[in-house]
C-alpha positions in Angstrom: 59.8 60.2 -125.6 61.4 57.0 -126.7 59.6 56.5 -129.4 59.9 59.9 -131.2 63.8 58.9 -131.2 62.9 55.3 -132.6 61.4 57.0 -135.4 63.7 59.6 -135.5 66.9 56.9 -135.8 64.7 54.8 -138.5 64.1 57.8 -140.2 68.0 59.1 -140.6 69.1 55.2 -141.1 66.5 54.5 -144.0 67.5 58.2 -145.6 70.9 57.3 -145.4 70.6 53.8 -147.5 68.3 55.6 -149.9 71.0 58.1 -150.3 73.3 55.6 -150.8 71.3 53.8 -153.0 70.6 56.7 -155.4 74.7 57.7 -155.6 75.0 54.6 -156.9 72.9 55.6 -159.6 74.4 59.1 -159.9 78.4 57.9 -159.3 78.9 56.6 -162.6 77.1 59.7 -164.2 79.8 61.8 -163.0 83.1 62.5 -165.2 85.9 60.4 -163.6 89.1 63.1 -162.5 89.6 65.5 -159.6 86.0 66.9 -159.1 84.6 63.3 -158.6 85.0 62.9 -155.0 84.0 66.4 -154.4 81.0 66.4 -156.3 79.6 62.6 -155.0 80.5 64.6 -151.3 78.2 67.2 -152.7 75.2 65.1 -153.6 75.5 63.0 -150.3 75.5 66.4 -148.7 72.4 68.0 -150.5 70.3 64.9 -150.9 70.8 62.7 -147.3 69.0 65.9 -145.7 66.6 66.6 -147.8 65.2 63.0 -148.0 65.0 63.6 -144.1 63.0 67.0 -144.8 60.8 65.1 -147.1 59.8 62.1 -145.3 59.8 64.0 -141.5 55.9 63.6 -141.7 56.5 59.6 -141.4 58.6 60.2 -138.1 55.2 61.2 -136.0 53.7 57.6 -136.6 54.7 54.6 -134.6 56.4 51.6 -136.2 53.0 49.9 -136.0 50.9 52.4 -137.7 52.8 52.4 -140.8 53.3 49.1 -141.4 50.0 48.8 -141.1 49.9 51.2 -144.2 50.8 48.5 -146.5 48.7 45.6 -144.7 45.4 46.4 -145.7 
């Protein structure tokens, strides 16, 4: 039980710096004025959840058995 919310918190905090990592690619792709705010709102909105969609798979492993992924 506690570890399905471990993964579950790793999995929403590391979505949420790759979300916040990507608008800073797509901020300065957007047209400075009114709409700017709404539409950086927009792609947090759309893209934070379906990064979570995506990578849900990863959230039934323990810690230990990914990391042990990249160890080989």
């Amino acid at each position: 039980m506690i570890n399905g919310w471990v993964n579950w918190t790793a999995l929403t905090a590391l979505t949420g710096l790759m979300t916040a990592y990507l608008c800073g690619f797509a901020d300065p792709l957007i047209q400075p004025g009114e709409w700017h705010g709404l539409l950086s709102g927009l792609f947090v909105v759309v893209v934070w959840p379906s990064l979570t969609w995506l990578l849900r798979s990863f959230a039934r492993w323990g810690f230990w058995d990914l990391l042990s992924w990249f160890c080989w």
